[in-house]
C-alpha positions as CSV (number, residue, x, y, z in Angstrom):
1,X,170.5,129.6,93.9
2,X,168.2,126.6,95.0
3,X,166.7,128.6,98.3
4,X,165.1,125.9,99.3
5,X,168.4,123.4,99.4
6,X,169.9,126.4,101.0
7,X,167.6,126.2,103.6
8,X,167.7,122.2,104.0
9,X,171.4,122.5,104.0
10,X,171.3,125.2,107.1
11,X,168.9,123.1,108.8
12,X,170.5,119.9,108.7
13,X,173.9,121.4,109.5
14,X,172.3,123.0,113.0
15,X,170.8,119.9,113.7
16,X,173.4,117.4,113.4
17,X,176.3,119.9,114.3
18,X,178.8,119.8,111.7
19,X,178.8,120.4,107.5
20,X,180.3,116.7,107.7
21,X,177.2,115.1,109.1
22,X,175.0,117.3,107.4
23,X,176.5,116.6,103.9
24,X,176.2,112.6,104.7
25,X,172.3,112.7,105.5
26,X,171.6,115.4,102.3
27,X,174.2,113.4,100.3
28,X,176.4,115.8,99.3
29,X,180.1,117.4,100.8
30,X,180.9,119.3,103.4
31,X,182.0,121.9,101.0
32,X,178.3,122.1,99.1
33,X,176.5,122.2,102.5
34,X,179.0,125.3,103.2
35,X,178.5,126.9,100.2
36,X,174.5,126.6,100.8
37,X,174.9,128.4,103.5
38,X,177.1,130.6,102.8
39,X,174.5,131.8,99.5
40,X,171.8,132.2,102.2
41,X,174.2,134.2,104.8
42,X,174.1,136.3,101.6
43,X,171.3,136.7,100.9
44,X,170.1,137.3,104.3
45,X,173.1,139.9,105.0
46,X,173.3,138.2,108.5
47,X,176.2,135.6,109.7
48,X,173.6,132.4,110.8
49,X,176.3,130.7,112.0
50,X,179.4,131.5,113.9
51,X,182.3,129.1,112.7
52,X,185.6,127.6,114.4
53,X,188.0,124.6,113.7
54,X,186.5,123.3,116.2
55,X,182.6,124.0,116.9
56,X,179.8,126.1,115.6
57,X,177.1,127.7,116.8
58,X,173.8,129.9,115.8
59,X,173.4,133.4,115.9
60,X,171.0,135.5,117.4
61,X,169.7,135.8,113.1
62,X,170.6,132.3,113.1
63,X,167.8,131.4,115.6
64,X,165.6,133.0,114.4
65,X,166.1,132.0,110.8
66,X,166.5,128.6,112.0
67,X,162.7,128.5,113.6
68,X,161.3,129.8,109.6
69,X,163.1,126.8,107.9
70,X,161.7,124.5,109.8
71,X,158.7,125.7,109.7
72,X,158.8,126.3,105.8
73,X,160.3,122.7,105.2
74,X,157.8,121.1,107.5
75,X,155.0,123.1,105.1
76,X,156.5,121.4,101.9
77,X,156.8,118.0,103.9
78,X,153.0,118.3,104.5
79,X,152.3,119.6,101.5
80,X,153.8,116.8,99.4
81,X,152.4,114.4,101.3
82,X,148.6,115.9,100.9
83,X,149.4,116.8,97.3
84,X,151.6,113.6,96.2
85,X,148.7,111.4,95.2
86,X,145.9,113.8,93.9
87,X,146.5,114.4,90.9
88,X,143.0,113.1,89.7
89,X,141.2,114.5,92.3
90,X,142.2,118.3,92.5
91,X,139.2,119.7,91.4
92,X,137.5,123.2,92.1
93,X,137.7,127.1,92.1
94,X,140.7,128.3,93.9
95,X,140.6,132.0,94.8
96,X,143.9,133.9,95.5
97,X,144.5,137.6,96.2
98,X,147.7,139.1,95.8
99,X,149.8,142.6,95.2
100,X,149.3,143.6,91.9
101,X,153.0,143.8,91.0
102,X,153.9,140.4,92.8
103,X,151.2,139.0,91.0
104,X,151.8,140.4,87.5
105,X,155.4,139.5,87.6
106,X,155.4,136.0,89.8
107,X,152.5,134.7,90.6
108,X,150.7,134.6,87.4
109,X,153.3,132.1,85.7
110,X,153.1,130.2,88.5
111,X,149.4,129.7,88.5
112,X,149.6,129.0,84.9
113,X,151.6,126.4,85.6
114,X,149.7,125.0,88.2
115,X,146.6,125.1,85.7
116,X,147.9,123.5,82.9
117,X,149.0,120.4,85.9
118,X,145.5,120.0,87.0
119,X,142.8,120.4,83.8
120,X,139.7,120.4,86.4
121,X,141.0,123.0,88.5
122,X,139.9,126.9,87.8
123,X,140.7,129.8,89.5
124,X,140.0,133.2,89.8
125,X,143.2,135.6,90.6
126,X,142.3,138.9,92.6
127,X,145.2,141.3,92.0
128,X,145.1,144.5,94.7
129,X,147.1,146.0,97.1
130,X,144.7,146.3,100.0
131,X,144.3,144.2,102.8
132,X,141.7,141.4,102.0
133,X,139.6,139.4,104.6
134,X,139.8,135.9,103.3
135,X,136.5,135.0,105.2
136,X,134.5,137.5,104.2
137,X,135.5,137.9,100.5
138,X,135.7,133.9,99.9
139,X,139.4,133.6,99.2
140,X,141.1,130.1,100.2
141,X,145.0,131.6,99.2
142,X,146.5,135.5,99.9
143,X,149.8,136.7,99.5
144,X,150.6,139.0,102.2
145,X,153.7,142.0,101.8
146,X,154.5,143.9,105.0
147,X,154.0,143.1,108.8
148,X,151.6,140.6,109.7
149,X,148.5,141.3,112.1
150,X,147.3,139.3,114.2
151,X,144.1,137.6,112.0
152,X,144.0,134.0,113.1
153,X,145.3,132.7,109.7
154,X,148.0,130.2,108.7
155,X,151.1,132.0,107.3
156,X,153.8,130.3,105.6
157,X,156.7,132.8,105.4
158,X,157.9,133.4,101.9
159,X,161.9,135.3,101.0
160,X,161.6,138.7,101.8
161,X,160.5,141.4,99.5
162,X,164.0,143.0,97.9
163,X,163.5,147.1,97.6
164,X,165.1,149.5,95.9
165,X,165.7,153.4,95.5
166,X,165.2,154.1,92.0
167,X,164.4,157.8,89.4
168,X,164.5,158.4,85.9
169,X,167.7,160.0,84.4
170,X,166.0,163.1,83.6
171,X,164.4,163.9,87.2
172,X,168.6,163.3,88.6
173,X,169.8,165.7,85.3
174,X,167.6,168.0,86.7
175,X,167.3,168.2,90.4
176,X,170.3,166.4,91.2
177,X,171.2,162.8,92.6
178,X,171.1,162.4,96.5
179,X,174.6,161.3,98.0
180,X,172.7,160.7,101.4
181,X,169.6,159.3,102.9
182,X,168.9,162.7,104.8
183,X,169.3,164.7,101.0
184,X,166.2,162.4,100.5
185,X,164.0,165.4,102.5
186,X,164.5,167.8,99.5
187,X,163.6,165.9,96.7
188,X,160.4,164.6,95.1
189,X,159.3,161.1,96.8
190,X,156.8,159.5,95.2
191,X,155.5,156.9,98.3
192,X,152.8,154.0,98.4
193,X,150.3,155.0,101.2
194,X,149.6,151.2,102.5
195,X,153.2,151.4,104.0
196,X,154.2,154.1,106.6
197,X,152.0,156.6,107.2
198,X,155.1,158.7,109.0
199,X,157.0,158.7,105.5
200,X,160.4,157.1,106.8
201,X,162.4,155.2,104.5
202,X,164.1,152.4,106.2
203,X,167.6,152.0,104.7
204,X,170.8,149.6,105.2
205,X,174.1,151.6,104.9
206,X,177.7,151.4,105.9
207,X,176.6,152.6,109.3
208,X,174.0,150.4,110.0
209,X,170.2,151.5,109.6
210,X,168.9,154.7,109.0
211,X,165.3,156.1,108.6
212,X,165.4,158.5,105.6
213,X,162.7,161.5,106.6
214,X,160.8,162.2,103.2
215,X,158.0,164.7,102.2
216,X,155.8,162.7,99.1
217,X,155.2,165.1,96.7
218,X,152.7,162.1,95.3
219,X,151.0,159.5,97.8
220,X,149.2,156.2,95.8
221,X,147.8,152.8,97.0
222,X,148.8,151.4,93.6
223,X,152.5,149.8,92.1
224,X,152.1,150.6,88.8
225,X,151.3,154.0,89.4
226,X,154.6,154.3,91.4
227,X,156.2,153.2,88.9
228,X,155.0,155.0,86.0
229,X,155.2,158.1,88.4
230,X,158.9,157.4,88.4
231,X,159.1,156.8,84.6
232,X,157.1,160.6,83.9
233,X,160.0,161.9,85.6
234,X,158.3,163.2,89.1
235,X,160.4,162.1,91.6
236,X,162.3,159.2,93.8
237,X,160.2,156.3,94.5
238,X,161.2,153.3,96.8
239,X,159.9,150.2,95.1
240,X,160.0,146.6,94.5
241,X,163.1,145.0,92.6
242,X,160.7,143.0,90.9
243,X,158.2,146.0,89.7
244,X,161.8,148.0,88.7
245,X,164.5,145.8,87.6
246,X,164.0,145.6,83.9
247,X,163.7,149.6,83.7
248,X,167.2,149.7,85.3
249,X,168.0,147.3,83.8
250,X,167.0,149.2,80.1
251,X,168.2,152.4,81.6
252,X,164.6,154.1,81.8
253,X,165.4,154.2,85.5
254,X,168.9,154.8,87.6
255,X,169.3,153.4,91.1
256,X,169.8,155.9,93.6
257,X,172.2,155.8,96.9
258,X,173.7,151.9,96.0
259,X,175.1,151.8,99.0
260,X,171.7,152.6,101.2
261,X,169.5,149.3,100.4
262,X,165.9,150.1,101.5
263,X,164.9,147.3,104.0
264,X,163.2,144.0,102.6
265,X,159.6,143.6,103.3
266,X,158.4,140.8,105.0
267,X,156.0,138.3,102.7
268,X,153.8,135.7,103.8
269,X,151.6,133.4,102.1
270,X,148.2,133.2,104.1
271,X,145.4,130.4,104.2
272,X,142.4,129.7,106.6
273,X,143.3,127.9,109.6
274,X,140.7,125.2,109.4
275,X,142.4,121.8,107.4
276,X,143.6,122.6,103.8
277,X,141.3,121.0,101.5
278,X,143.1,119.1,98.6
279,X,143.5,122.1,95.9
280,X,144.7,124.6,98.7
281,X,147.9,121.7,99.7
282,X,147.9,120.8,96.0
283,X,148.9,124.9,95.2
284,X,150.9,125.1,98.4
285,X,153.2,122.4,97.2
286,X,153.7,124.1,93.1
287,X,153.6,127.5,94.7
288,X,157.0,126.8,96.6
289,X,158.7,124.4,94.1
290,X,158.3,126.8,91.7
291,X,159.4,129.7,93.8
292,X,162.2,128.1,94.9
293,X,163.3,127.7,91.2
294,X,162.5,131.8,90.5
């Protein structure tokens, strides 16, 4: 799925009023435009817009989402038109700080990318899980996983940051696999401490959402140590799609309650607020192309 024509379709459709006159300014039908947003009411889980023969309107979700893509779209808008014609002057060190399993797994190709598009740029990738202060510690880009505070910076929101419930086979052969959120209270949680300090698992169920009481037999500021916590066979860790998908998907891990899906994190890209300087709007612009194609 193209997110960001998802998002262009969704936009254009609120603002003009109809898939009809949405699909003559993006050039494309009325069906396409529908099936945009129909990917992105699924991927969202939330109906944006409520549809008759005869009129549509937003949501409550819709709204909201509506106030984001606009936002992200007028990011690229600026971005492209900063970036468009620097090729031979994006020069410098760009420092970025990210999550260490978002940036193993999605940021790093990206920047190589970017890289290899402008020869005099250089840049030095920070991986950690902790807070940074971008001021203090010189960095010009952060990725950001979680709720925002209030710190005075730019912040371009990103998708949201897919979770999932996830154990090795041979912790669920021997302790048994949990057929409900509250069976989560007497197994072995493995948790990451930057999260919730009251140890609740958010989870989307049948019956709406439910917080999932659990006791961490481990508690660790680091993703890979969640993960290979999970691996060793300890316990029941809630964790990123992206940091667990390919042990599932090998079998080293099993997905636990399917039909409970852990909330999505929010995650925001952050820069200073003073004007972007050319290799900040040059990244912006690769950064969400290139997301958009991932």
């Amino acid at each position: 799925m193209d997110y960001l024509k998802c998002i262009e379709s969704f936009i254009s459709a609120t603002e003009s009023g109809s898939f009809t006159a949405a699909a003559d300014k993006l050039g494309i039908t009325p069906a396409m435009v529908g099936k945009h947003i129909q990917m992105l009411e699924k991927r969202t889980g939330c109906v944006l817009i409520n549809r008759t023969t005869r009129r549509q309107g937003l949501t409550e979700a819709g709204h909201r989402f509506y106030l984001y893509g606009v936002q992200i779209l007028a990011t690229i808008e600026d971005a492209d038109s900063l970036a468009r014609h620097l090729n031979e002057e994006v020069t410098g060190l760009l420092r970025i700080s990210a999550p260490v399993s978002f940036g193993q797994r999605i940021l790093t190709p990206i920047l190589s990318t970017f890289l290899q598009r402008f020869p005099a740029v250089n840049a030095c990738l920070v991986l950690s899980d902790r807070r940074v202060d971008l001021i203090e510690e010189r960095f010009q880009i952060a990725i950001r996983i979680g709720n925002l505070q209030d710190e005075g910076y730019i912040a371009v929101p990103l998708p949201p940051y897919e979770m999932v419930l996830a154990a090795s086979p041979a912790y669920l052969d021997k302790h048994g696999t949990p057929e409900d959120p509250a069976d989560l209270s007497g197994h072995n949680c493995i948790s990451f401490s930057q999260w919730r300090a009251d140890h609740l698992w958010p989870l989307n169920g049948p019956q709406g959402l439910v917080d999932a009481l659990v006791s961490p037999r481990l508690t660790v500021d680091s993703g890979e140590a969640i993960r290979q916590a999970a691996l060793s066979g300890l316990g029941i860790v809630m964790h990123s799609c992206v940091m667990l998908q390919e042990d599932i998907d090998a079998g080293r891990l099993r997905r636990v309650l399917p039909d409970y899906a852990p909330v999505p994190r929010p995650m925001h890209l952050l820069r200073l607020p003073n004007p972007p300087a050319p290799l900040v709007s040059a990244f912006f612009e690769h950064f969400m192309e290139e997301l958009a194609k991932s």
